[in-house]
C-alpha positions in Angstrom: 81.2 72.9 19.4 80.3 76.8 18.1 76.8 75.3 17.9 76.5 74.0 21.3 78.2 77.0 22.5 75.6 79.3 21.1 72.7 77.3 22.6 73.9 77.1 26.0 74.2 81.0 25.3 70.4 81.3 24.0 69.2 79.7 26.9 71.5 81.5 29.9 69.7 85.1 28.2 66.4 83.3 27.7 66.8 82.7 31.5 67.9 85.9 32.5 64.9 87.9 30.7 62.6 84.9 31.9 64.6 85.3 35.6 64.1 89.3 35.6 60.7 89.2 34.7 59.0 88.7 38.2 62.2 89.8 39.5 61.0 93.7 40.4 61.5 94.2 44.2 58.9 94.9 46.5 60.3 98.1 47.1 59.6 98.9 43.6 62.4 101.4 41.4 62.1 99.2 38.1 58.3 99.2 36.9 58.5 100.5 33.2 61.9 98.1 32.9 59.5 95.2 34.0 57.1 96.0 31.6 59.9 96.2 29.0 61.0 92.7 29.9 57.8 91.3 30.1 56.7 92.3 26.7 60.5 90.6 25.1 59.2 87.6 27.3 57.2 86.0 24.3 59.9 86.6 21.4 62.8 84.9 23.6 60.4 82.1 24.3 59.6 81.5 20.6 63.4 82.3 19.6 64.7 79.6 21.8 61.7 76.9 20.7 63.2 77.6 16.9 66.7 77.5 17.9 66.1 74.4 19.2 63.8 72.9 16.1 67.1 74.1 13.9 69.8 72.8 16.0 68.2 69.1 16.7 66.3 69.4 13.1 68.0 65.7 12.3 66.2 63.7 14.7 62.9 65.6 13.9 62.7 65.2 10.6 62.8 61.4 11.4 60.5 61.4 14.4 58.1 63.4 11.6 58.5 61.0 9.1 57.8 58.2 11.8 55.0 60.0 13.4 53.4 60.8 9.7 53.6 57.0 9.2 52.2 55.7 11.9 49.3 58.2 11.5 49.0 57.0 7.2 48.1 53.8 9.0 46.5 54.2 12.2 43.9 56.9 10.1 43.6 54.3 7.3 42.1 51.1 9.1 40.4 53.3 11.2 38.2 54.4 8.0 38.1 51.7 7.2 36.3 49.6 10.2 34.3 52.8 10.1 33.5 52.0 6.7 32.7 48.4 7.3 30.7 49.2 10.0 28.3 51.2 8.0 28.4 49.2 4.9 30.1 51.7 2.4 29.2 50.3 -1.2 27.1 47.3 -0.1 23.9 46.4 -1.6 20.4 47.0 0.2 20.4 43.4 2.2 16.5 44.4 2.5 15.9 42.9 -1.0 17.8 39.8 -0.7 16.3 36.4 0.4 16.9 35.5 3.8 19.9 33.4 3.1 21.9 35.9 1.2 21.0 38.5 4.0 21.8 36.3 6.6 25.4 36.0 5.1 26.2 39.4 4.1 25.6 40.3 7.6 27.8 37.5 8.9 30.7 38.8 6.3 30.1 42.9 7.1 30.4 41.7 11.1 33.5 39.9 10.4 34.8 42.2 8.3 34.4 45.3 10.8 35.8 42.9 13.7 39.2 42.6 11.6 39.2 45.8 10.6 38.9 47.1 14.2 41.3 44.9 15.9 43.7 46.3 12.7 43.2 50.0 13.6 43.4 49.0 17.7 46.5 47.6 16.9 48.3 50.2 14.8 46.7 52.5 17.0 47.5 51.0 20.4 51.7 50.5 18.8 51.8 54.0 17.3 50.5 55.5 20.4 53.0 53.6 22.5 56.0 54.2 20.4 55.0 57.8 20.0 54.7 58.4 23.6 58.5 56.3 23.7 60.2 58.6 20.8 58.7 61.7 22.4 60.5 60.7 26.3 64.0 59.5 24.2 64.4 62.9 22.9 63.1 64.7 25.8 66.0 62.7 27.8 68.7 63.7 26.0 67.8 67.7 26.3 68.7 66.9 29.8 71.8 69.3 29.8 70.1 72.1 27.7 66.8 72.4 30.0 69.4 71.9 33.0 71.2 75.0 31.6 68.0 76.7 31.3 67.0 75.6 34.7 70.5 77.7 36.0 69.7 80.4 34.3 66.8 81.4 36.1 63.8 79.7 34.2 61.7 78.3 36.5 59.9 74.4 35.9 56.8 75.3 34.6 58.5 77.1 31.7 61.3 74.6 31.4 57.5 72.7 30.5 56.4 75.0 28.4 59.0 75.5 26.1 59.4 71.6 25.5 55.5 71.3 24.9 55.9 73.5 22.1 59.4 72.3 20.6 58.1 68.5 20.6 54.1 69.6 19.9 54.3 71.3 16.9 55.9 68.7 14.8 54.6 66.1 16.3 50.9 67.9 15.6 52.1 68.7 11.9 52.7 65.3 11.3 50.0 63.5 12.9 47.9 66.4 10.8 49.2 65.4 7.8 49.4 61.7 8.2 45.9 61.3 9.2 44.5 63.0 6.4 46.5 61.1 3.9 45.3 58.0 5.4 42.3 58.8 3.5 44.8 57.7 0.2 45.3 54.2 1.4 41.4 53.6 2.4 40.4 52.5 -0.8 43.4 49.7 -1.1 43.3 49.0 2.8 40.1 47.7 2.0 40.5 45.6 -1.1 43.2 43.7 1.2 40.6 43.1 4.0 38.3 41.8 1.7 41.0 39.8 0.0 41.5 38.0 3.5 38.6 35.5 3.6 35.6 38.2 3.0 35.4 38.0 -0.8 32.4 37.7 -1.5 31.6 41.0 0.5 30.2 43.8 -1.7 31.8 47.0 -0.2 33.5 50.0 -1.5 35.4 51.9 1.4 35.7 55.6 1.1 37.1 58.1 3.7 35.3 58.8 7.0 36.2 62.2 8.9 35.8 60.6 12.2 38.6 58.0 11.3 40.9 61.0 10.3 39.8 62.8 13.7 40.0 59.5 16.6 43.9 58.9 14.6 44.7 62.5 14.8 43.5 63.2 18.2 45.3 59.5 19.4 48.4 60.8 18.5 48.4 64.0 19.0 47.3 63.1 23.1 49.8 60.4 22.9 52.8 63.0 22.0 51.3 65.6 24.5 51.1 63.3 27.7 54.8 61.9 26.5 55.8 65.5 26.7 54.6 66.7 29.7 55.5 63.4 31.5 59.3 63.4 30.4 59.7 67.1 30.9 58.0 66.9 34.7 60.5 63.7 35.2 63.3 66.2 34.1 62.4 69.4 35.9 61.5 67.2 39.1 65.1 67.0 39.6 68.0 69.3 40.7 69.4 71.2 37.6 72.9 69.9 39.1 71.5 66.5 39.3 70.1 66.6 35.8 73.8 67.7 34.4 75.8 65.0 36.1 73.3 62.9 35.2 73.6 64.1 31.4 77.2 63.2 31.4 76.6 59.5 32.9 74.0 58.0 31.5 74.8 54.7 33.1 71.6 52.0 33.0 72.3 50.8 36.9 70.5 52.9 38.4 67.7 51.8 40.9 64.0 51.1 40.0 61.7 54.3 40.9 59.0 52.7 43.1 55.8 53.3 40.9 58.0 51.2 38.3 58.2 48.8 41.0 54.7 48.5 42.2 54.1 48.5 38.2 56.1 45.5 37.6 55.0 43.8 40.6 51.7 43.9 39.9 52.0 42.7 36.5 54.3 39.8 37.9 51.3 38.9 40.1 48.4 39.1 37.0 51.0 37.0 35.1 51.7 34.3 37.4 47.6 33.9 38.3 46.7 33.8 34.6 49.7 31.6 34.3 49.2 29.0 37.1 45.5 29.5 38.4 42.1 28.4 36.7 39.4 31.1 36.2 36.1 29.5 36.6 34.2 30.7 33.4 37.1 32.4 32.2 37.9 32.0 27.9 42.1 30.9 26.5 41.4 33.6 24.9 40.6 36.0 27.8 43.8 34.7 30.1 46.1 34.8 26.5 45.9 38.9 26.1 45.4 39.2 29.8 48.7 37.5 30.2 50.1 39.3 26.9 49.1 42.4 29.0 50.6 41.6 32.2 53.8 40.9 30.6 54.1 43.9 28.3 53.8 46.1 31.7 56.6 44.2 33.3 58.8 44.5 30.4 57.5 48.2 29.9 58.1 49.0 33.8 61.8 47.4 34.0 62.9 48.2 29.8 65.6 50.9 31.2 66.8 48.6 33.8 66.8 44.9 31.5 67.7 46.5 28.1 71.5 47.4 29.6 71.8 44.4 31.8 70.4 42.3 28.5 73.1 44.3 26.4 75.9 44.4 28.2 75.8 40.1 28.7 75.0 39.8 25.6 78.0 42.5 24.6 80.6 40.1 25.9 81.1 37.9 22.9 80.8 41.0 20.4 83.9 42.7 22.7 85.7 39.4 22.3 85.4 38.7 18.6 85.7 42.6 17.1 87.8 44.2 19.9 87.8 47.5 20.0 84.5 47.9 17.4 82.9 45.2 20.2 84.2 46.3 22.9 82.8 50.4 21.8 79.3 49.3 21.0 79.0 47.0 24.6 80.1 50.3 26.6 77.2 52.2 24.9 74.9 49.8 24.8 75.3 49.1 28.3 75.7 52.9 29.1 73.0 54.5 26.8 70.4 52.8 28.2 67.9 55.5 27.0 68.9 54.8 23.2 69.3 51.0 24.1 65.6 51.1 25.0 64.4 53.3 22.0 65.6 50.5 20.1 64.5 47.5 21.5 60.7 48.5 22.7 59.3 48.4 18.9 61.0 44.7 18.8 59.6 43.7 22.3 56.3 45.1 21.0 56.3 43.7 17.9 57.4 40.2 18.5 55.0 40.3 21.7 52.0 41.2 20.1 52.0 39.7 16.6 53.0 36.1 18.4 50.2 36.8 21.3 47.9 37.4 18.6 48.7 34.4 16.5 49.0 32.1 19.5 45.6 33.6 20.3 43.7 32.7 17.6 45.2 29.2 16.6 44.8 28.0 20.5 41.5 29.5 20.4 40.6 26.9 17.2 42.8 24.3 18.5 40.7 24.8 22.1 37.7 24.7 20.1 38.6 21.4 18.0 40.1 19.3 20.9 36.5 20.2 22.6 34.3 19.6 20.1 36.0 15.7 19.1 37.4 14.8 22.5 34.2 13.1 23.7 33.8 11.2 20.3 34.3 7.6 20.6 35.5 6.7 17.3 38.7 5.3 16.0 39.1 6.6 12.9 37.5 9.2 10.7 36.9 9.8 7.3 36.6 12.8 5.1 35.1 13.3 1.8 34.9 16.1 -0.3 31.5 15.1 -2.2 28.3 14.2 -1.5 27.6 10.6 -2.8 28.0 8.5 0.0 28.0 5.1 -2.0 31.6 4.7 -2.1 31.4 4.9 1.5 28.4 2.7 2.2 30.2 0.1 -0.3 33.5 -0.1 1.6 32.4 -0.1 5.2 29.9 -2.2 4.7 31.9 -5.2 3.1 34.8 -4.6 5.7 34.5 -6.9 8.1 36.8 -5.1 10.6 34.5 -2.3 10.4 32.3 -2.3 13.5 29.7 0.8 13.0 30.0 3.9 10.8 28.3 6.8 10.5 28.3 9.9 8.2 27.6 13.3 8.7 27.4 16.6 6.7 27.5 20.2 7.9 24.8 22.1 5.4 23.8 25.6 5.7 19.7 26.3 5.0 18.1 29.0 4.3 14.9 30.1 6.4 12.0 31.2 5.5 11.3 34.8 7.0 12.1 38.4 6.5 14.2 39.2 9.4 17.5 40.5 9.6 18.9 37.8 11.7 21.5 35.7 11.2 19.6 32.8 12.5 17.6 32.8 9.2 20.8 30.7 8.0 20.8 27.5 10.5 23.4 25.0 10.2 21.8 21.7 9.8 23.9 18.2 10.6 22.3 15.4 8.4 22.6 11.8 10.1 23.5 8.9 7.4 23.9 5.4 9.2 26.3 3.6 6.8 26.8 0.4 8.7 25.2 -0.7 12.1 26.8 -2.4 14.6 27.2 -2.7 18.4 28.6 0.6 18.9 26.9 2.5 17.1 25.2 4.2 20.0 28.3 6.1 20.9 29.0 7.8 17.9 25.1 8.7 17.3 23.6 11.9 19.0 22.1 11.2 22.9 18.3 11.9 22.3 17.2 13.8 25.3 13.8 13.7 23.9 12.2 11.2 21.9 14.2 8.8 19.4 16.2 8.1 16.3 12.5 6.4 14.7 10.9 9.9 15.4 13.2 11.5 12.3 12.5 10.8 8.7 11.0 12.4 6.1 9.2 16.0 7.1 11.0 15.6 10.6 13.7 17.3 12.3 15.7 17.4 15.8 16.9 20.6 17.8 19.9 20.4 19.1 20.0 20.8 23.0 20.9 24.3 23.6 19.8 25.9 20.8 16.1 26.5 21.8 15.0 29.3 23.8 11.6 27.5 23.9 11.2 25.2 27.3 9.0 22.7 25.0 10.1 23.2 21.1 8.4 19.9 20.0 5.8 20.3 17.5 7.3 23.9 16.2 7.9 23.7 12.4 10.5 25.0 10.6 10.3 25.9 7.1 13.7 25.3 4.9 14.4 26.9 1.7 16.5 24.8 -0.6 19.0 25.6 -3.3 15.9 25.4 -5.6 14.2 27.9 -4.1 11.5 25.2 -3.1 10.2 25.5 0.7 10.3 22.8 3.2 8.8 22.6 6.4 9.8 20.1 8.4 8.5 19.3 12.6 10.4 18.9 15.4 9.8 15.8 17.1 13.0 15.2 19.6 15.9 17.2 21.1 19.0 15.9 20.9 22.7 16.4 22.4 25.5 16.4 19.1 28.4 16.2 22.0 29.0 12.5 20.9 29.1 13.2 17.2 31.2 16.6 17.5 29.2 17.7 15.1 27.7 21.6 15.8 24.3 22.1 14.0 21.8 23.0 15.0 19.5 20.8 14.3 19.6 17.1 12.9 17.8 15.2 10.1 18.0 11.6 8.9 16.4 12.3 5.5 19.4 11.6 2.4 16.7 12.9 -0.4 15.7 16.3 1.7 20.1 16.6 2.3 21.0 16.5 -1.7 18.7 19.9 -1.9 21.3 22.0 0.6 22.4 25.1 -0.5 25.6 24.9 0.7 27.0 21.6 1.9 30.4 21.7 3.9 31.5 18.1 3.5 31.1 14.8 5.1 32.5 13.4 8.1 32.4 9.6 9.1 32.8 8.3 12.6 34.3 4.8 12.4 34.5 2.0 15.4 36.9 -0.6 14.5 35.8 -4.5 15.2 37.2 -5.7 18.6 41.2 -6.8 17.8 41.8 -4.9 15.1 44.6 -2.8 14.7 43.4 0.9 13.8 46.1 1.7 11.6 45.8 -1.5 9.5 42.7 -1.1 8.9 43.1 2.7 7.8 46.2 1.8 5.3 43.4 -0.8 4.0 40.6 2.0 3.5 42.4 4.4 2.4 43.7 1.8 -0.6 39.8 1.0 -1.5 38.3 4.0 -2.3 37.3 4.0 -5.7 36.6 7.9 -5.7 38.9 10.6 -5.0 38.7 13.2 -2.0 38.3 10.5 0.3 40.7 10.3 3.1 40.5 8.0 6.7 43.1 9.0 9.8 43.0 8.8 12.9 41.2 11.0 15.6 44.5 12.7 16.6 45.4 13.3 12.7 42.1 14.6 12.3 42.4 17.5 14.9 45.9 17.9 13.8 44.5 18.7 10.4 40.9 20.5 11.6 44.0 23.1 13.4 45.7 23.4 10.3 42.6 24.2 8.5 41.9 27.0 10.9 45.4 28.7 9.4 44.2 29.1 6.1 40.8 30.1 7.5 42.5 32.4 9.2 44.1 34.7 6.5 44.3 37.6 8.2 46.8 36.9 10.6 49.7 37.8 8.2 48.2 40.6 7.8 48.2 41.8 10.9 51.7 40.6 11.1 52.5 42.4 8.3 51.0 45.9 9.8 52.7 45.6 13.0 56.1 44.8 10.9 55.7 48.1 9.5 55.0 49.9 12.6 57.8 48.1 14.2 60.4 49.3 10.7 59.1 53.0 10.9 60.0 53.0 14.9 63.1 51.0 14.8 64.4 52.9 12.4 64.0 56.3 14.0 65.2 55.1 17.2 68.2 54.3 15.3 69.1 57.3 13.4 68.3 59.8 16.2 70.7 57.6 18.5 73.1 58.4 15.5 72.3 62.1 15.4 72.4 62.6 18.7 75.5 61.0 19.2 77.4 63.0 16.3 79.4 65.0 18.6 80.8 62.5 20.7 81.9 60.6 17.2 84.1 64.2 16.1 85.6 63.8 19.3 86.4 60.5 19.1 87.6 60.7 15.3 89.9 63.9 16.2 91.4 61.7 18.8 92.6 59.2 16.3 89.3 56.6 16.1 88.7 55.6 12.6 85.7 56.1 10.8 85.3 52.4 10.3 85.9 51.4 13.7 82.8 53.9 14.9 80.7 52.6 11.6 80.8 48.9 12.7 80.5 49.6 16.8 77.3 51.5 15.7 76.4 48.1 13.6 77.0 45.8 16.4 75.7 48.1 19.2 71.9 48.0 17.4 72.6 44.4 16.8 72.9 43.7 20.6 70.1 46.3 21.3 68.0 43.6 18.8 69.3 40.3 20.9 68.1 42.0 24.4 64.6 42.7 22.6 64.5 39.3 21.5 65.5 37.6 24.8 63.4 39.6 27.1 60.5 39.0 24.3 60.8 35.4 24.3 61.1 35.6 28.4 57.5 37.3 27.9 56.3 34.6 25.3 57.5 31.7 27.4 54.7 33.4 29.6 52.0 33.3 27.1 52.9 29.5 25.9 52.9 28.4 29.6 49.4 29.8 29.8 48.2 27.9 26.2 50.3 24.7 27.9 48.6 24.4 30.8 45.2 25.2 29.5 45.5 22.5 26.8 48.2 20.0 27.5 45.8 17.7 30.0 43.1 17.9 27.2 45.2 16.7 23.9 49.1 16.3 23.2 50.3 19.7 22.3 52.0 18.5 19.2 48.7 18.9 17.0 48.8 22.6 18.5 50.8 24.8 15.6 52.1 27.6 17.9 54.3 29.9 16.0 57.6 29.8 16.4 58.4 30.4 12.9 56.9 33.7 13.0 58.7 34.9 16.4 62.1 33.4 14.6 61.5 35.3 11.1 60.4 38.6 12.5 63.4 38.2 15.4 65.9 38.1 12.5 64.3 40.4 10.4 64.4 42.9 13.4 67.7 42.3 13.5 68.9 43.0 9.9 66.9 46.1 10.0 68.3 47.1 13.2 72.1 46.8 11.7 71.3 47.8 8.0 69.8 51.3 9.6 72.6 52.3 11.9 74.8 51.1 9.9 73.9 53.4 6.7 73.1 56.6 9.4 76.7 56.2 10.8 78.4 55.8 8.0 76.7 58.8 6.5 76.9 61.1 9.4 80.6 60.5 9.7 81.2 60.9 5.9 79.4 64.3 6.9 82.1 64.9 9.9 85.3 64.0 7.4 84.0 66.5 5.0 83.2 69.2 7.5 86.8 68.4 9.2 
């Protein structure tokens, strides 16, 4: 109480020499006392900044550490997209054959995508957060700029002093965090190739423009969270900021730019939710929606956080009494510290479940496309290349109708170009027993015929020339023994009944051995009229003489194309993984400084008789409830996003081959709320071991 008493003092003189300043009369009588004040103006303004700094230096050292953290990171990936953006390390792609260039390009541009969306993400989270910590601890100073306000300061200097008490670590730190991101650039990099780009050739090192965009991020972030906070403050009447410091209540009304806020991003929400954009991508109306319902939750967090919290604090007060019933009253009441904690859960669970939802409904939306219009029954994959087994087994099965293989291969081109169309994708055609329907699982030939192809001759796929007339061009195919093939186009053909995606076709089985990189084959089956699909799949599947073989159905096959896309897609967890981190650095701030800050009200309570454990396990159960809002409100917003995915999708395919994840919003919701309890736990019970010993 000495302490408190003695800042309350420094800011009533600070206001008084601020107060008598411009207070000289315009009748004069005071000039050379004027210019005394004015010069002591700058020493009680830098006096009461350090006084401040020492007395609150709890909850700064961890808003540092959090700030420094998020910078290590932010700074890191983005040297590193920098990095893979120029090709650090990389051999000369001038001197490779058009293949190999054509690939290395492909792996550097998916490599700096990754990397990008990494740094937007730490960025875009750290910025966020930053600009939440910086408001939380603006907020509670409510009583000590109010004091100041009494005293005579005016506003603008209220603003000025809490610029430079929050600025000046907050600059430090994001200083010294983005310049020791240049540490973790080299293993940053190793992990992003390790995530599906291994055969990438680069050696990251640091880029000053990656330390400079994640210093000057967070370093605007901190300042417009500042001023913002501090203007909110000082808009109000000094009285009204007191009384307002002493209840801090979470029923208040909604401000109307929240409201027009949350309105609007009801409205985006509901049209990406319920209305059809002609032209429009999933992917588009997935982080349009993820937007829409991060600004309602963002707009209304001070207002659902305590309503979450204090239903949710009902069976908490009912099981642990007076520990339950404690941590409901603040959680309900501090709806500022309710908040700090549970916007880095809403964020995190938000965005790492948009992202993933985006990018497997993106595949899945992609698969259920592509094989929707094919007309087989049951397909078949195989690993190899011979297609006797194949040929033997169809072909004697009399409840085989028509089959037909085909294998993605990738070609090389002759030419010197950078492009990346000097690697085509070529689908080879292999009839492996004709029958009446064979027609509807063969390419539609929009120009010429299936007797056109053969040996020397090849089909473009429609779409894929930006010639009006392509027939007669040649195209000149390197295979894997460096050997050139040039080969005519004589028909145009549309792959939509094959779902196949070259881009071109060929129906020569010598010419498809020579590939330099075949992907597999894939055989379209039609059954014989009355027989049963899944008989007659239990019956191939028991034939094959080779290994790798496997027949399913069409649904089965999606199902497992989806899943494919998951280990494809390694660097989801990684992403995961980053905004896990973000979210631990955050979350555990928000939790100690809710602890620091609430130190005095904790001597009060022990000197009236409250036991240490009692506030130790209310502190526990208070974060844990701050968790379970975060969790609800985020699974409110994610109900959002999968209605979206639903109603995109569920009229094309049944959703059940569509793995949206669940497991990851479950996992991280629990972690969250583990770390949650294990950090305010360990702060409490540490800060009141430091009140006994004091006592």
């Amino acid at each position: 109480m000495r302490k408190e008493h003695t800042m309350e003092g420094k800011s009533l003189s600070l206001g008084r020499s601020l107060a008598g300043t411009g207070a000289a009369g315009p009748t004069g009588g005071g000039g050379s006392q004027t210019a005394g004040r004015a010069k002591a103006r700058t020493p009680g303004l830098a006096s009461l900044v350090r006084s401040f700094l020492h007395e609150h230096r709890s909850s700064y050292t961890v808003m540092v550490l959090a700030v420094m953290a998020a910078s290590v990171l932010t700074s890191a990936w983005a040297q590193v997209a920098i990095a893979a953006r120029k090709g650090d390390g990389m051999p000369d792609t001038r001197a490779m054959n058009s293949y190999d260039r054509a690939m290395t390009l492909s792996l550097q541009d998916g490599a700096t995508l990754i990397s990008i969306m990494y740094a937007c993400i730490c960025g875009f989270v750290s910025i966020f957060l930053v600009i939440t910590s910086v408001g939380f601890l603006i907020e509670r100073r409510r009583r000590e700029y109010a004091m100041m306000r009494l005293s005579g300061a005016s506003p603008r200097t209220v603003r000025l002093i809490s610029l430079l008490e929050f600025m000046i670590p907050v600059g430090l730190a994001a200083l010294v965090g983005s310049l020791a991101g240049c540490l973790l650039v080299p293993a940053f990099a190793k992990s992003l190739i390790n995530s599906g780009f291994e055969a990438l050739e680069m050696t990251a090192h640091p880029h000053p423009m990656g330390i400079v965009l994640a210093f000057a991020g967070i370093l605007l972030a901190g300042l417009l969270g500042t001023w913002f906070a501090a203007r909110r403050i000082t808009a109000i009447s000094p009285i009204e900021a007191l009384q307002d410091s002493g209840n801090r209540s979470g029923t208040k009304s909604i401000g109307p730019l929240r409201l027009i806020i949350a309105l609007a991003g009801l409205a985006g929400g509901l049209a990406m939710v319920y209305h059809r954009f002609k032209g429009m991508d999933i992917e588009i109306q997935i982080m349009a929606s993820t937007g829409c319902l991060l600004v309602i939750i963002g707009a209304l967090a001070p207002v659902l956080v305590p309503a979450c919290a204090n239903l949710i604090g009902i069976p908490f007060q009912l099981a642990f009494r007076g520990a339950g019933l404690l941590a409901r009253q603040r959680a309900r009441k501090e709806n500022r510290s309710s908040t700090a904690v549970a916007v880095p859960i809403i964020l995190m669970l938000v965005i790492v479940t948009g992202v993933i939802a985006l990018g497997r409904s993106s595949w899945a939306q992609e698969a259920i496309s592509r094989y929707k219009p094919v007309a087989a029954e049951i397909m078949i994959t195989t690993d190899t290349k011979d297609t006797r087994d194949l040929d033997r087994q169809l072909r004697s099965s009399a409840d085989v109708g028509s089959a037909v293989t085909y294998s993605k291969e990738s070609w090389r081109r002759a030419g010197n170009t950078d492009s990346k169309s000097d690697a085509p994708f070529i689908s080879a055609m292999h009839i492996n027993k004709s029958g009446k329907a064979l027609d509807t699982i063969s390419p539609a030939f929009i120009t010429g015929s299936a007797a056109d192809l053969g040996p020397g001759k090849v089909a473009i796929s429609k779409g894929h020339s930006q010639e009006k007339n392509p027939l007669g061009r040649t195209l000149t195919l390197i295979d894997k023994n460096e050997k050139r093939h040039t080969l005519t186009i004589t028909a145009i053909v549309d792959m939509t009944p094959t779902g196949q995606t070259g881009e071109y076709l060929i129906m020569d089985d010598s010419l498809s051995q020579l590939a330099p990189d075949n992907r597999g084959l894939t055989t379209l089956v039609r059954t014989a009229p009355r027989v049963q699909t899944n008989d007659l799949i239990s019956k191939l599947n028991a034939s094959w003489d080779s290994k790798g073989i496997k027949a399913c159905t069409k649904k089965e096959y999606i199902r497992s194309d989806i899943q494919r896309s998951q280990k494809v897609q390694r660097a989801m967890p990684q992403i995961a993984n980053g905004a896990i981190v973000l979210t631990a650095i955050f979350l555990i701030q928000a939790c100690a400084i809710a602890v620091n800050e609430r130190r005095q009200e904790n001597r009060r309570m022990q000197a009236a008789g409250v036991s240490r454990g009692t506030l130790v396990c209310s502190s526990i159960w208070e974060s844990v409830i701050d968790a379970l809002s975060a969790i609800l409100l985020s699974a409110l917003a994610m109900a959002g996003v999968l209605a979206v995915i639903f109603h995109q999708l569920s009229d094309q395919v049944d959703m059940s081959v569509v793995p949206l994840p669940y497991s990851y919003f479950l996992i991280m919701a629990l972690w969250a709320i583990g770390l949650a309890a294990a950090a305010s736990g360990l702060y409490s019970w540490f800060s009141s071991r430091a009140n006994t010993t004091r006592r």
